[in-house]
N, C-alpha and C positions, 0 to 999 in steps of 0.2 A: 743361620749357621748353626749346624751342630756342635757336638763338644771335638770330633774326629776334626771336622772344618777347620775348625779354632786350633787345633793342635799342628797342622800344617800349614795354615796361612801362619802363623807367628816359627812355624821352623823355616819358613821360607822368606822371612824378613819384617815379619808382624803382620798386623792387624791392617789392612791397605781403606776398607771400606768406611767412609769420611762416618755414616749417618748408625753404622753398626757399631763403632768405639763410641763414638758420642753416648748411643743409649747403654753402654757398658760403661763408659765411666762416671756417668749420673749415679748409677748405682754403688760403682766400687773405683773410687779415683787410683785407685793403684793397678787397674788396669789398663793404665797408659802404660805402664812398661811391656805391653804385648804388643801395645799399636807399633806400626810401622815409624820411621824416622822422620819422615815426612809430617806424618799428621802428631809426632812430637812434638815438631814445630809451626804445630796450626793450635794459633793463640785461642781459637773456642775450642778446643776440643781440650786443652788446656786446662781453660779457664774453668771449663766443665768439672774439671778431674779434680784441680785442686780447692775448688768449692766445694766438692765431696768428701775428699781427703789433702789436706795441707800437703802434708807427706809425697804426693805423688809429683810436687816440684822438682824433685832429683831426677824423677824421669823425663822431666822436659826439654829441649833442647836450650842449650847454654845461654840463647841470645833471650831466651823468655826469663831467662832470673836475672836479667836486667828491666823486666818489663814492670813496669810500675802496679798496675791493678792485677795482673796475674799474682806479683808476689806478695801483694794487698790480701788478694783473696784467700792465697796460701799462710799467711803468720795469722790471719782470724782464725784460722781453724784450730794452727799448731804453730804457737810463738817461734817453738827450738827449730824451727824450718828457717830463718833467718839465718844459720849457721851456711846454707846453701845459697844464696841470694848472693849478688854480687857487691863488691866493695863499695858503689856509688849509694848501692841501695842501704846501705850496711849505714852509711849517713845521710839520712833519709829521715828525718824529725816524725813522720806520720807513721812511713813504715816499722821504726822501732819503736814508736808509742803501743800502734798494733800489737808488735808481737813480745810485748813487756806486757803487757796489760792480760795476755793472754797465758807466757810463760816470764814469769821475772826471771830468770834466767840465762833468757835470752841477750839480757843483757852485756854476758860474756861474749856478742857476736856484734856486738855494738862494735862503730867507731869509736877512737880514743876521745874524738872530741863529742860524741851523746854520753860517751861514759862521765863525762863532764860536766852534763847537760843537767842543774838539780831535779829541773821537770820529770825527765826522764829517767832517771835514777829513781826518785819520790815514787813514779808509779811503781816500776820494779819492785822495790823493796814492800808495797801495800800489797803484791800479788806474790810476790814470796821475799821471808827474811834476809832469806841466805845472798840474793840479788848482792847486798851492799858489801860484797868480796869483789866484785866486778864494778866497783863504782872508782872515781879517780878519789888520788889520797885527800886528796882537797876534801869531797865530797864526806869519803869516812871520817871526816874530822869535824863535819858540820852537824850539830847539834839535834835541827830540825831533821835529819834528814835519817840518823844513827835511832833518836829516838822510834819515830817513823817505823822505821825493821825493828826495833824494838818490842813494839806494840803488838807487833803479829809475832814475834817470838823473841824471848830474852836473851837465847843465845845468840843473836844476833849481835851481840855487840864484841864476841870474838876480833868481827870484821873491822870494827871499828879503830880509830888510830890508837895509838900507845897515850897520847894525853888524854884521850874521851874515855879510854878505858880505867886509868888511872883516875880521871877524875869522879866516873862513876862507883868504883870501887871504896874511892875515900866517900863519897857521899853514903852510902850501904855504910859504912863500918862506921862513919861519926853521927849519919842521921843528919849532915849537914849540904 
């Protein structure tokens, strides 16, 4: 298919051909937003795209960001892709270890109950500081876990509760 080809088969509803999107989105997973609706919701050509690019999950058809290994595939790539995944998957102990370990961040797209989770907090906060703003108050109050964000950056402890912060504060000023 030419580029002319390409330009009317997707004014005309996308990209129909199952074996031509496939070798397109090997190369550029953001080129399921051309394929037709259909093969949006054909779980390889998918799986293809967001093995390529995480990213191109949004273009997938709704019922695949409940799909466990396709959204597996997609937060390896790009954690903050989690924000698109559906609420079952959102608590999903594998799926958000994935895409915390990937983007801490993503941690803000956690369920309440992995925000919970110190496991999963721990990782977030080891792949970025700022992670433990999204952790539960519980969590910002735990020692091991403020330290933690700590390590990777000191402004981390912003996040931290009003006692962890006070008590780090009087430790620094008395040396105690």
């Amino acid at each position: 298919m030419d580029i002319l080809e390409d330009m009317i088969a997707y004014h005309k509803g996308g990209w129909v051909d199952k074996e031509y999107v496939l070798e397109r989105v090997k190369v550029d997973g953001i080129t399921l937003s051309c394929a037709s609706t259909e093969l949006r919701s054909d779980k390889e050509v998918v799986l293809e795209a967001v093995k390529q690019e995480g990213y191109a999950l949004q273009f997938a058809s709704p019922a695949l960001h409940n799909d466990k290994e396709v959204v597996l595939a997609a937060v390896k790539q790009e954690g903050w892709v989690l924000q698109h995944v559906s609420p079952a998957l959102r608590n999903d102990k594998e799926v958000v270890l994935a895409a915390v370990n990937m983007y801490g961040l993503a941690l803000d797209y956690a369920s309440d109950a992995l925000q919970k989770d110190k496991e999963v907090v721990l990782e977030a906060v080891k792949e970025d500081s700022s992670a433990l703003q999204y952790a539960s108050y519980a969590l910002r109050d735990d020692r091991e876990v403020v330290l933690a964000a700590m390590k990777i950056h000191i402004g981390a402890l912003q996040f931290a509760s009003e006692d962890l912060k006070k008590a780090c504060l009087n430790f620094l000023k008395e040396g105690k």
